[in-house]
C-alpha positions in Angstrom: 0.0 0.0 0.0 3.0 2.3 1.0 4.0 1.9 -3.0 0.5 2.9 -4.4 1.0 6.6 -2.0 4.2 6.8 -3.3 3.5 6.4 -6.5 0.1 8.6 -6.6 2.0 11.6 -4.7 5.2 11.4 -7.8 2.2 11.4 -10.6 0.5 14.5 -9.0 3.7 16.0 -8.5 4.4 15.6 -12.1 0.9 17.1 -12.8 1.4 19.6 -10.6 4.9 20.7 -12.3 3.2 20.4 -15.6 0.7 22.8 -14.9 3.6 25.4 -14.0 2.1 25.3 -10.1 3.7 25.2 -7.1 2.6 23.0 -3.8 1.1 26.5 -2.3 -0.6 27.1 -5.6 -2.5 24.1 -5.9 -2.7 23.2 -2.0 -5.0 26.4 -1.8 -7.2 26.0 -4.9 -7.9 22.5 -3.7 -8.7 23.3 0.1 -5.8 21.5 1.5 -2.7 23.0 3.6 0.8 22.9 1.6 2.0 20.6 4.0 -0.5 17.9 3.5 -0.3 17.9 0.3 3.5 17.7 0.7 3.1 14.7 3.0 0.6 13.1 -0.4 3.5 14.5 -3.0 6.1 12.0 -1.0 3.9 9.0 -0.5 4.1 9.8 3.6 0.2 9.4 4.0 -3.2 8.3 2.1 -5.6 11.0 0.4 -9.4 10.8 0.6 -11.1 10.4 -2.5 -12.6 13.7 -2.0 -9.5 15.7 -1.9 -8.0 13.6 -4.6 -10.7 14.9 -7.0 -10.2 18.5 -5.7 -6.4 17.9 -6.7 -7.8 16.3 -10.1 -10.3 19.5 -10.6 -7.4 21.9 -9.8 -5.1 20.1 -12.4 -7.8 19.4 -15.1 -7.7 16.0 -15.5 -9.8 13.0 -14.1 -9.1 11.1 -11.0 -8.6 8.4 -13.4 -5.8 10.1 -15.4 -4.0 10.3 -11.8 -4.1 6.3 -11.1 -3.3 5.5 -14.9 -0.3 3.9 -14.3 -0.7 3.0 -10.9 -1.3 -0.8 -10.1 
């Protein structure tokens, strides 16, 4: 399970990156603090489906597109 975090938090980092934000950016557009979504960035704890599609909203993409290569 520790993998899947890690591996979600590096492909909404990319996302993020790709966008041209930065962790304070999207943090407040999608509700969170900069440090939780720091903690989400580096695998370190789980997100809520909820917030993930705040995150996905904020970056214009699906949930889906987030866990694409994720297994």
């Amino acid at each position: 399970m520790r993998d899947f975090a890690k591996k979600l938090g590096k492909t909404i980092k990319i996302a993020r990156i790709k966008q041209d934000l930065n962790q304070y950016e999207l943090a407040a557009q999608a509700d969170i603090t900069q440090s939780h979504l720091s903690k989400v960035e580096l695998g370190g704890v789980n997100i809520s489906v909820i917030k993930l599609k705040c995150i996905a909203d904020v970056l214009g993409c699906k949930m889906s597109d987030l866990l694409l290569d994720i297994e």
